[in-house]
C-alpha positions in Angstrom: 59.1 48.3 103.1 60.1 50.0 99.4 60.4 54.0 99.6 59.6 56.0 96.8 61.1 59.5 96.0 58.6 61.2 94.0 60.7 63.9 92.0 58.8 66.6 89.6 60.6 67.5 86.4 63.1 70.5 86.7 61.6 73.8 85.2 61.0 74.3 81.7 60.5 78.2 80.0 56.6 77.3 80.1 56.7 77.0 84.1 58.1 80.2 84.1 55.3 82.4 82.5 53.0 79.9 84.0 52.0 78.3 80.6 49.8 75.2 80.8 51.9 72.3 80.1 50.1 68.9 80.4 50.6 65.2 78.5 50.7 67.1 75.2 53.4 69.4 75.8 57.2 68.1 75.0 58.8 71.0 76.3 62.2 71.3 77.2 64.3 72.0 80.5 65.7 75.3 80.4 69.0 76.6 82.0 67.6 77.0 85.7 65.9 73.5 85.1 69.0 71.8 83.8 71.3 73.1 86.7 67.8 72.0 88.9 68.4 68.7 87.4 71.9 68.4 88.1 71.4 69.5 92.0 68.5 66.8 92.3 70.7 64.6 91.0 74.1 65.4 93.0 71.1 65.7 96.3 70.2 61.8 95.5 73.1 60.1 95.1 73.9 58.6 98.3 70.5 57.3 97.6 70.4 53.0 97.4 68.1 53.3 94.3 66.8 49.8 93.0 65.1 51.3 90.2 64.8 55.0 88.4 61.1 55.3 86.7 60.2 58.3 84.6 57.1 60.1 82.3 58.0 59.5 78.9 58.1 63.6 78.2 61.4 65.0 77.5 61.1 67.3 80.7 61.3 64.5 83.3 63.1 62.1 81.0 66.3 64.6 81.3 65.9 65.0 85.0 65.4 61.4 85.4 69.0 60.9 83.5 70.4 63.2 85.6 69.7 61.2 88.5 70.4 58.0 86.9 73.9 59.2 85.9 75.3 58.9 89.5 73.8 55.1 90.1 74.7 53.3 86.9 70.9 52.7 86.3 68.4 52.5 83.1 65.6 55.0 83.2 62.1 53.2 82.6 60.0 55.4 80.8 56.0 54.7 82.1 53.9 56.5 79.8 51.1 56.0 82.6 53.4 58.8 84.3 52.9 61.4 81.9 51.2 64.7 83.2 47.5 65.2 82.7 46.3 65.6 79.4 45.2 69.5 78.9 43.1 69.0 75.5 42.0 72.7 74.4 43.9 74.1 77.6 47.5 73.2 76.0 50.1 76.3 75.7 47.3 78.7 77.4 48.8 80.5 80.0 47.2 81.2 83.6 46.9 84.7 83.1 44.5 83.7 80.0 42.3 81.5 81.7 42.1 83.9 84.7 42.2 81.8 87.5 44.6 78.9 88.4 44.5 75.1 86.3 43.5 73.5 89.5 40.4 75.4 90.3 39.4 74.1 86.6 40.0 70.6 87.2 38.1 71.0 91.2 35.0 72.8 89.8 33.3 69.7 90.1 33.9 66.9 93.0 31.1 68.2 95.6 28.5 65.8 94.6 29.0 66.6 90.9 30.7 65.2 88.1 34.3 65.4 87.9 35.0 67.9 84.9 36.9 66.8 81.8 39.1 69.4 80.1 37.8 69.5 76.9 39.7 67.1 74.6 41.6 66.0 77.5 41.4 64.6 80.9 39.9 64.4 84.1 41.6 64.4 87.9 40.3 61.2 88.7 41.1 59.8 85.3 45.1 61.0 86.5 45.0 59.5 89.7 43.8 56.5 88.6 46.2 55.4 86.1 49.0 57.1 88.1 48.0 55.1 91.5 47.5 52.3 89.6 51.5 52.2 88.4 52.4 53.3 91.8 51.2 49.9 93.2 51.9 48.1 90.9 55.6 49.1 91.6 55.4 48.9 95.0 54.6 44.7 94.2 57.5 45.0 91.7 60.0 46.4 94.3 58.5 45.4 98.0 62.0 46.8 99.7 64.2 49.5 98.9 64.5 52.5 97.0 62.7 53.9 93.8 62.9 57.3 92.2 59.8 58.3 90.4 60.0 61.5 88.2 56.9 63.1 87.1 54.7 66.4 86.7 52.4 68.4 89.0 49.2 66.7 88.8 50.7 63.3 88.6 52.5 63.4 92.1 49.7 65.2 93.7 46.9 62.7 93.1 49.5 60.0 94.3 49.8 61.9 97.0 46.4 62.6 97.7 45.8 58.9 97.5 48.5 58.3 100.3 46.7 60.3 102.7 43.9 59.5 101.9 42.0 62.6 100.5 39.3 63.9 98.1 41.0 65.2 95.1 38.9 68.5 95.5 41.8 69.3 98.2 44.6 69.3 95.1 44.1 73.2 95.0 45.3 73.6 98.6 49.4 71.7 97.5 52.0 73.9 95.7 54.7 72.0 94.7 58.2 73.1 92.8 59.4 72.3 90.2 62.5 69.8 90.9 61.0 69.3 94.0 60.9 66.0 96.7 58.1 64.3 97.9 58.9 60.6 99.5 56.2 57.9 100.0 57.3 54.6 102.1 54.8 52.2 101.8 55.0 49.3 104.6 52.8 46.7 106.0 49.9 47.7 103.5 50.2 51.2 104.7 51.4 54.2 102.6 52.9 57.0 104.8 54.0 60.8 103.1 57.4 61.6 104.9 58.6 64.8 102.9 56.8 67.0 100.9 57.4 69.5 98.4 61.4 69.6 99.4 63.9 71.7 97.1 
């Protein structure tokens, strides 16, 4: 049986005004993140962690460190882990767009195409190379612990794909920024045992 704690990033001053901040933004933690960091990492570390995997984007990189700092482990960086990429949509806040990311990236997904964000990516296109690296870890690491840090969209196709459900059900989640999610996956069957846990 291998568990996997599915952490997304600490905030950054984008989250705050509800900027969009996909695979193209580098954005940094900001205070509130960087104490966020440091309680996510003080919450995990009676944790057994076999392995600490992270997007390669600053935001999770530093809350990945975080956690590793209290296990004596090497962050992997998995650029397949890296939040969706927002093409045109980068740096435009909610309020601009006038109604939330996710209801962009559902509009199709009833018997229609999936839409692309122009000069970026689609939701199936996330969840496929981010379920992908989640299996293929899970064959990596059959028992024990794993932290996974990553972004909004990442974590909710994976889970999505643990429960089996359309990704047109994404807009129905909220989940906070240094948040905890935890996955076990065991006989060939993935379980979601926490979600959304700050």
């Amino acid at each position: 049986m291998v568990k996997i704690i599915l952490v997304r990033h600490a905030e950054t001053d984008w989250n705050q005004v509800r900027r969009i901040q996909g695979g193209g933004s580098n954005t940094p933690l900001n205070e509130r993140g960087l104490k966020q960091a440091e309680s996510l990492a003080r919450r995990l570390q009676t944790e057994r962690l076999q392995a600490i995997y992270s997007s390669p984007l600053e935001r999770a990189l530093v809350t990945a460190r975080a956690i590793a700092g209290y296990h004596k482990l090497e962050v992997a960086a998995e650029p397949s882990l890296r939040e969706i990429e927002a093409g045109e949509l980068e740096g435009v806040t909610v309020a601009e767009i006038g109604k939330h990311f996710s209801q962009i990236l559902t509009a199709g997904g009833q018997g229609e195409p999936w839409p692309r964000i122009p000069g970026g990516e689609s939701l199936p296109e996330v969840r496929e190379r981010a379920w992908r690296t989640i299996q293929r870890l899970v064959t990596k690491h059959p028992e024990g612990t794993l932290a996974v840090v990553s972004h909004y969209f990442v974590i909710l196709t994976i889970i999505c794909s643990v429960l089996d459900l359309p990704l047109s059900h994404i807009g129905r989640f909220r989940l906070g920024t240094g948040s905890i999610s935890v996955v076990e996956f065991s006989d060939q069957v993935a379980r979601l045992l926490v979600f959304n846990e700050s």
